[in-house]
N, C-alpha and C positions, 0 to 999 in steps of 0.2 A: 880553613878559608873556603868561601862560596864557589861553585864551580859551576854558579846561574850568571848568563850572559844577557845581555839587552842588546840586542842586532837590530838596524834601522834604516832603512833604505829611502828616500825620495828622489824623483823626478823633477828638478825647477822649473824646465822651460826659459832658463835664461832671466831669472827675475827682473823685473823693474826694480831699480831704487827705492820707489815709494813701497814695496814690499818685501823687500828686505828686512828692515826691522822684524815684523809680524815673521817672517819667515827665522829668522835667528832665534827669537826668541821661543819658538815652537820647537824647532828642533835642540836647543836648552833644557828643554821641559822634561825633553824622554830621558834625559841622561842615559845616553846609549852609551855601552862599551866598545863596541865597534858600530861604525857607520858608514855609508856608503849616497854620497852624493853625486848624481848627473845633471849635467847640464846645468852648471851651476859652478860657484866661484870660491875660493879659500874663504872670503870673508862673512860666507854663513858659518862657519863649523865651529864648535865648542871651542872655550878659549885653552891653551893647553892642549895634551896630547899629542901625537904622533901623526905624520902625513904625508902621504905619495898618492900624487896624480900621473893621470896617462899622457901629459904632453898635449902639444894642443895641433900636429900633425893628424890631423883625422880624415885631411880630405877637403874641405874647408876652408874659404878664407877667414881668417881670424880677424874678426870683426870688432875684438875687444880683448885686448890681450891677456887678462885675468881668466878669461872662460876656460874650462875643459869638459868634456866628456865625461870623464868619471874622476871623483876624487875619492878615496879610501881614507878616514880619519880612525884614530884606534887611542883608544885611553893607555893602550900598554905600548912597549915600543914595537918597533915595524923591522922585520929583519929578512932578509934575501928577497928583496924587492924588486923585481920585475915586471916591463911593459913592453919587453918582446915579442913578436907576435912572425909567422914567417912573410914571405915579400908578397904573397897574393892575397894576404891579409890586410884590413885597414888597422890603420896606428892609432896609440891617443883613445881606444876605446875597454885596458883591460888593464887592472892593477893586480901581480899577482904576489904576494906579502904573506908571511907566516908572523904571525901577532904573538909577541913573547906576554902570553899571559901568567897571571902569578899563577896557576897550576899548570903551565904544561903550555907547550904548543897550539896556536890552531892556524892552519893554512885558509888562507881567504883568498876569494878570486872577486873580484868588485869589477864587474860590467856594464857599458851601455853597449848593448848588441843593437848594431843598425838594423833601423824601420824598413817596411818591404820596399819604399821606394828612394830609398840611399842611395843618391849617386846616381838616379835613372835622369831625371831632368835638372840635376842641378849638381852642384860641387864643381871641384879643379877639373874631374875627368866625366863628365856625363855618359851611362855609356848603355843606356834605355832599357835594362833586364831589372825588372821588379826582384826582391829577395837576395838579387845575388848576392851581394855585400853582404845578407844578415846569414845564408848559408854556409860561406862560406868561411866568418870567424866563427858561426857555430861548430862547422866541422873541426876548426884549431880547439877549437872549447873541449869538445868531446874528447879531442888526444892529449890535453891536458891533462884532463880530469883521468883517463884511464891510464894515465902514466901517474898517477899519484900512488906513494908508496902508501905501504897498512903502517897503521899506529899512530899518525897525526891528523886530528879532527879537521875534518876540509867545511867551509861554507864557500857557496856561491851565492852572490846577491850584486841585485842592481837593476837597470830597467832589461826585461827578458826581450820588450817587445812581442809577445804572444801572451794571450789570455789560457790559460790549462786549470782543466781542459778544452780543448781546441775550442774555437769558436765559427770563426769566419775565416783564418787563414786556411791556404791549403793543406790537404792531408802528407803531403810530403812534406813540406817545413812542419808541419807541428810533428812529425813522425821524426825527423832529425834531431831538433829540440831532444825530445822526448830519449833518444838513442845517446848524444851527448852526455847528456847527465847522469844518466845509467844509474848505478845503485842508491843514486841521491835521493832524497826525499824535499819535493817541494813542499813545503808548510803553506804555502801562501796558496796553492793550490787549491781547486772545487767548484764544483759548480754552482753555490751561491757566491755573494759577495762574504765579503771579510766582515765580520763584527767590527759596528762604526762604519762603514761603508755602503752606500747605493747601490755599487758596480762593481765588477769584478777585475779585477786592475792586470796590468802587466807590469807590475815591477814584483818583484819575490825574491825569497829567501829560501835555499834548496843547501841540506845539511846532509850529511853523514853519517852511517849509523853510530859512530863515536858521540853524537848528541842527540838530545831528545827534547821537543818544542812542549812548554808548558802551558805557555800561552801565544797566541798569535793575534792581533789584530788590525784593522789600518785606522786611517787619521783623518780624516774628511780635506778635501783639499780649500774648502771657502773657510772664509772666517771675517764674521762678521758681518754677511751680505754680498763679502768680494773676493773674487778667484783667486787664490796665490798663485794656482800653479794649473797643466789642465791634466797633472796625475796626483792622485791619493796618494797618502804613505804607506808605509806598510812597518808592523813591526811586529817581531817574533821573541821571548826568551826563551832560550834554550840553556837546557842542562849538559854537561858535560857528564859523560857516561863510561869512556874508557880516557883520558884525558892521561900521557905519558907526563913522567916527571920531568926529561928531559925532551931535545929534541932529538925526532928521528931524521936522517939526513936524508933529500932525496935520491931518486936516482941518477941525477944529474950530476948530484954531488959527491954519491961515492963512492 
């Protein structure tokens, strides 16, 4: 059996209606294995399959009760699913899932990491520090990730909010980022744009050395003349390289 995946991440921005369709049916097209949706709703994602979103506690008034943050969709099923996060962290932004694929495990962490000015002028609690919100679930990110045990392929993906390498942000947030993710490998990563793409996007897909990226490319976000969204897609297939036959249990778990 194949141990090539098709990983795929967008951005909605909340879709209109009127783009909806065009939007469904694009993300149809890639026949992702796993996929990762923000800011966006259950009723774009493949029909079938397996699904857990982050709640729609993020800070926010819920302006439309179908929206979340992030939604993680998976062709295989979805097992020890968590969107815990600790109390000085915001909620509703992180799906954390190990994907019973037919070879073996893989542990996924599906993200919308808040923008630098989350919660500075606007939300339930406004409270005027740029970045703080997007530091400080980076720093939960990072002790995630360095609490993951050896033997089960890890990916991250979703919107990063940062262009890598750095761009415009500060050299401390892109240097946290950067710390966080530790022995990961961003694919979406570089200093041009992705193949298929004008610009260098912030949403990515960052793997493990358990997998190796064959291909990487993004998706242009127009079509047709008209904006679906006002981020690119992004999509990666990656091999499976040490892929266990079973699962390894975390350390949480054993």
């Amino acid at each position: 059996m194949s141990n090539l995946f098709t990983l795929a991440t967008w951005n909605l921005e909340w879709a209109k209606p009127a783009k909806r369709d065009a939007i469904r049916d694009r993300i149809g097209a890639w026949q992702s294995d796993i996929l990762v949706v923000t800011e966006g709703d259950h009723g774009v994602l493949p029909s079938g399959g397996h699904v857990a979103d982050g709640g729609t506690t993020w800070g926010y008034p819920v302006v439309k009760a179908e929206r979340r943050k992030v939604i993680l969709w998976s062709r295989w099923p979805l097992e020890h699913v968590s969107t815990d996060v600790p109390t000085d962290v915001r909620c509703g932004r992180l799906v954390d899932a190990t994907v019973a694929s037919p070879v073996g495990p893989v542990r996924v962490l599906a993200v919308c990491i808040p923008w630098r000015d989350a919660h500075v002028r606007t939300g339930i609690d406004p409270h005027g520090r740029p970045w703080r919100e997007h530091r400080r679930f980076v720093a939960h990110l990072g002790d995630v990730i360095a609490g993951h045990p050896v033997g089960t392929p890890l990916v991250v993906m979703g919107d990063f909010n940062q262009r890598l390498p750095r761009a415009r942000q500060p050299a401390e947030v892109h240097g946290a980022l950067v710390a966080a993710l530790g022995p990961l490998t961003v694919v979406t990563a570089g200093a041009n744009p992705l193949p298929g793409l004008s610009r260098r996007e912030v949403d990515h897909v960052a793997i493990s050395d358990d997998l190796v990226a064959e291909e990487v490319f993004g998706v242009d976000r127009h079509d047709a003349g008209r904006t679906l969204s006002d981020h690119d897609a992004v999509i990666a297939r990656v091999r499976g390289v040490k892929i266990p036959a079973a699962s390894v249990p975390r350390e949480s778990e054993a």
